[in-house]
C-alpha positions in Angstrom: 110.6 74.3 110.6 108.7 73.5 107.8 112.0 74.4 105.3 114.6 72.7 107.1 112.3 69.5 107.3 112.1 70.1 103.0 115.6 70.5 102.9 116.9 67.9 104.8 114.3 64.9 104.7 112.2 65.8 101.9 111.9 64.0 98.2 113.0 65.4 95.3 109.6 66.1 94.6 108.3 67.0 97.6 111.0 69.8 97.6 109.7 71.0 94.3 106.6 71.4 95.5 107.9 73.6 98.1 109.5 76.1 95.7 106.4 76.5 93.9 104.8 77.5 96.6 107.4 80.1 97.6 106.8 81.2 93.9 102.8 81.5 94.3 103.2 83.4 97.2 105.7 86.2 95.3 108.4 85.3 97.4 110.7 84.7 94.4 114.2 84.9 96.2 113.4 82.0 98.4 111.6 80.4 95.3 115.2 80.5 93.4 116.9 79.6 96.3 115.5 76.2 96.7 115.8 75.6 92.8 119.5 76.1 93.1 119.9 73.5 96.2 117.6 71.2 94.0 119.6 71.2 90.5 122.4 68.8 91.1 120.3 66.2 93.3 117.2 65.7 91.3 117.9 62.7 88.7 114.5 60.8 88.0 113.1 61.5 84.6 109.7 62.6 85.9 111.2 64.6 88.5 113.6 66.4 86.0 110.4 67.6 84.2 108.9 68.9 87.2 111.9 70.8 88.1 112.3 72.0 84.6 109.2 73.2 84.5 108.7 74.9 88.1 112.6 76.4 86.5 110.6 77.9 83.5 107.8 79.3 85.7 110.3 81.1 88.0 112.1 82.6 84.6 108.9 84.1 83.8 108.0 85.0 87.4 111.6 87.1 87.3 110.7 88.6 83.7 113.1 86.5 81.4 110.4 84.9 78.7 113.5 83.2 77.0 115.4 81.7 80.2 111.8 80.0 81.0 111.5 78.9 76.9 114.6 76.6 77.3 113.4 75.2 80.6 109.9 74.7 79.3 110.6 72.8 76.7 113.0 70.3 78.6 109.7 69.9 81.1 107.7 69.5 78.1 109.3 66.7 76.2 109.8 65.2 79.6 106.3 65.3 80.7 105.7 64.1 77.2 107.8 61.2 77.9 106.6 60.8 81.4 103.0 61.2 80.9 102.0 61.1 77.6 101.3 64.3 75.1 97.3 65.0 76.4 98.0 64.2 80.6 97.0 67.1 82.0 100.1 68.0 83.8 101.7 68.0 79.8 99.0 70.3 78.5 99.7 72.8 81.9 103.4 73.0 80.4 102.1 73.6 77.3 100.0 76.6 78.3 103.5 78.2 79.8 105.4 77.9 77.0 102.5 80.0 74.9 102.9 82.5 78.2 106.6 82.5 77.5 106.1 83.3 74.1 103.5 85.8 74.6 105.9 87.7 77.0 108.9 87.4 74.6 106.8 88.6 72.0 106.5 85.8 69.7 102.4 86.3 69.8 102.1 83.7 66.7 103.5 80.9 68.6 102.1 82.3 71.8 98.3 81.7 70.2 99.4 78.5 68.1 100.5 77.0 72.1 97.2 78.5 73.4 95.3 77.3 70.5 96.4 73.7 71.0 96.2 73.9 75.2 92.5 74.7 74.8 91.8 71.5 72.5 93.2 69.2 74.5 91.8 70.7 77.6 88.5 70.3 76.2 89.2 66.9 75.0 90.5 65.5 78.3 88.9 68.1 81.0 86.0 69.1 79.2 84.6 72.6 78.1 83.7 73.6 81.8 86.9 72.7 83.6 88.8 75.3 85.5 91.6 74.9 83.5 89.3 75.3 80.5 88.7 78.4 81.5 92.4 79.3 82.5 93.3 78.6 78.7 90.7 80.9 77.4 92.1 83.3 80.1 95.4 83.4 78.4 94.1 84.0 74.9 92.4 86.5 76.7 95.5 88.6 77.6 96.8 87.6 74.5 94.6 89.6 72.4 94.8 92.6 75.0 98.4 92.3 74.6 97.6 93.4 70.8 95.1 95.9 71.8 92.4 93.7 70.2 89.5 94.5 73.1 86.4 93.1 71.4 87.7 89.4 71.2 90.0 90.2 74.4 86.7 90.6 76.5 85.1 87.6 74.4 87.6 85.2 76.1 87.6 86.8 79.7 83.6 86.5 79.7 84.3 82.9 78.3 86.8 82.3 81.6 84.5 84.0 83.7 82.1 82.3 82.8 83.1 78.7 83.3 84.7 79.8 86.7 81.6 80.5 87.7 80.5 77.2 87.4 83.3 75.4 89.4 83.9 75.0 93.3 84.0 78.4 95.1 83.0 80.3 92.1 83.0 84.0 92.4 85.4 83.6 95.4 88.2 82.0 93.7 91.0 83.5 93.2 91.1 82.8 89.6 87.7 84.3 89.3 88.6 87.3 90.5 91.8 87.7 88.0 89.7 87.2 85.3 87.3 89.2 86.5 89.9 91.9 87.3 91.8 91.1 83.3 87.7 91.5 81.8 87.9 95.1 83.4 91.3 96.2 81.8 89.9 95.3 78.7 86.6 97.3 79.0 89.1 100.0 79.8 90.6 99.8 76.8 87.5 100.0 74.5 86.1 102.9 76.8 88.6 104.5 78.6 86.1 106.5 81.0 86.0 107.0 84.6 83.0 104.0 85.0 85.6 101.5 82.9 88.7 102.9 86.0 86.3 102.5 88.8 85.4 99.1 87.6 89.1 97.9 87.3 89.9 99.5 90.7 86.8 97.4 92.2 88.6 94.0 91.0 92.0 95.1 91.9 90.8 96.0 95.5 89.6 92.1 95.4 93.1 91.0 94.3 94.9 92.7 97.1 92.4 90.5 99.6 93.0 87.7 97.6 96.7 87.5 97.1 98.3 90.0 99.3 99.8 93.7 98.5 103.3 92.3 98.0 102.4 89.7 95.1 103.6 90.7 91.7 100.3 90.1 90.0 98.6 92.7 92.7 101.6 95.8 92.2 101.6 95.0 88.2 97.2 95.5 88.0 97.8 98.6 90.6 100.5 99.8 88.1 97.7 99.4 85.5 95.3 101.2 87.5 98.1 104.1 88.0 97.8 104.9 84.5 94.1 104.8 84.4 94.1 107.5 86.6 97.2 109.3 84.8 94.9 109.4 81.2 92.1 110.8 83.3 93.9 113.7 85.0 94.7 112.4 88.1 98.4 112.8 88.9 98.7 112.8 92.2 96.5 109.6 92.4 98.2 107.7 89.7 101.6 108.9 91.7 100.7 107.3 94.9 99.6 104.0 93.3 102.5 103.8 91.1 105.2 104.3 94.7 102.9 101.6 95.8 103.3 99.5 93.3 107.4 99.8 93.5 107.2 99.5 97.0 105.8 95.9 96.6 107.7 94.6 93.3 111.3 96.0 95.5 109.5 93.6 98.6 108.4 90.7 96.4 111.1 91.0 93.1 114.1 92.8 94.3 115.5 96.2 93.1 116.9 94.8 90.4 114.1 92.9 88.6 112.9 94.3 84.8 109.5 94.9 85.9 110.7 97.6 88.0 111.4 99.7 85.3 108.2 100.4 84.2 106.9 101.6 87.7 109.8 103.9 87.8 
């Protein structure tokens, strides 16, 4: 009921909204679905920027970093236009395009975007804002991306830290990514059965948090699979890897790129 009342009644906005949160969810078929019905009917300026950039967030979602580059920055000179360069809803596009680039590869760019997301967000949000600490997050995975663990767990503990401090705390589900990214880095400095437990702990967390079926859960239980792999566990690391492609063919399809990995 609730879709057919978007679809037929529902603003422009309003509909947006609603693929979003087909998007959070990991329901990214339904997610495209209503983008598609939305592109010819949304006109307003500000509501072009919010569709350009819930447009870039499903590129990246469905693993295509330059698709979602175009889109974000259309929704990022709109919100500029819109908004103004340091409204927080401009700094949040921001942040994606450095994700963009991060997953495309271009990590200069990627930390330049972060680099900038972070001042403003502690210029208009303060240092102990949520999205503070999503910013430091980022950087975060950034450096872990380069296998740079000291200054990758620096900026998790940062995250963590600040998340701590905000409305539901430990039980957020933020928290708990961060909490679950600060372990994968730990496993990379040490690489030890303590560092795979650890990781495991968090992911177990995620999966309560977010579901099985969520892309973010099957990717971190794909990251435990190897854990297990480096320490001799095969037939472990087997069964959480045919998990894992068991939820990205549910949630992604059987044609999405981050399949290819799990295989």
């Amino acid at each position: 009921p609730a879709e057919k009342l978007a679809a037929t009644v529902g603003a422009p906005a309003n509909r947006i909204d609603y693929a979003r949160l087909y998007a959070d969810a990991g329901d990214l078929e339904k997610a495209e679905v209503q983008l598609d019905r939305l592109e010819s009917v949304v006109t307003r300026p500000t509501d072009r920027a919010e569709y350009a950039e819930a447009q870039g967030v499903l590129d990246l979602l469905l693993g295509s970093p330059r698709d979602a580059l175009a889109h974000l920055e259309s929704a990022l000179e709109g919100h500029r236009i819109s908004y103004g360069v340091d409204h927080p809803s401009t700094v949040a596009v921001l942040q994606l395009q450095g994700d963009a680039y991060r997953l495309a590869g271009d990590f200069p760019a990627a930390i330049a975007a972060y680099r900038e997301t972070l001042r403003l967000r502690r210029a208009v949000l303060g240092p102990k804002h949520a999205e503070t600490a999503r910013t430091q997050n980022a950087i975060g995975v950034l450096q872990a991306d380069i296998g740079d663990w000291d200054n990758a767990d620096s900026a998790f503990a940062a995250a963590f830290d600040i998340l701590l401090g905000t409305p539901g705390g430990e039980e957020r589900v933020d928290t708990i990514t961060v909490r679950t990214n600060r372990a994968l880095a730990r496993w990379g400095s040490a690489k030890n059965r303590a560092a795979a437990d650890q990781y495991a702990a968090a992911v177990a967390d995620l999966r309560t948090a977010l579901g099985d079926d969520h892309p973010g859960v099957a990717a971190a239980v794909r990251n435990q699979a190897r854990m297990e792999f480096d320490l001799g566990q095969g037939a472990r690391a087997q069964q959480l890897l045919e998990e894992a492609l068991a939820a990205q063919q549910r949630s992604l399809g059987a044609d999405h790129p981050d399949i290819a990995p799990t295989r």
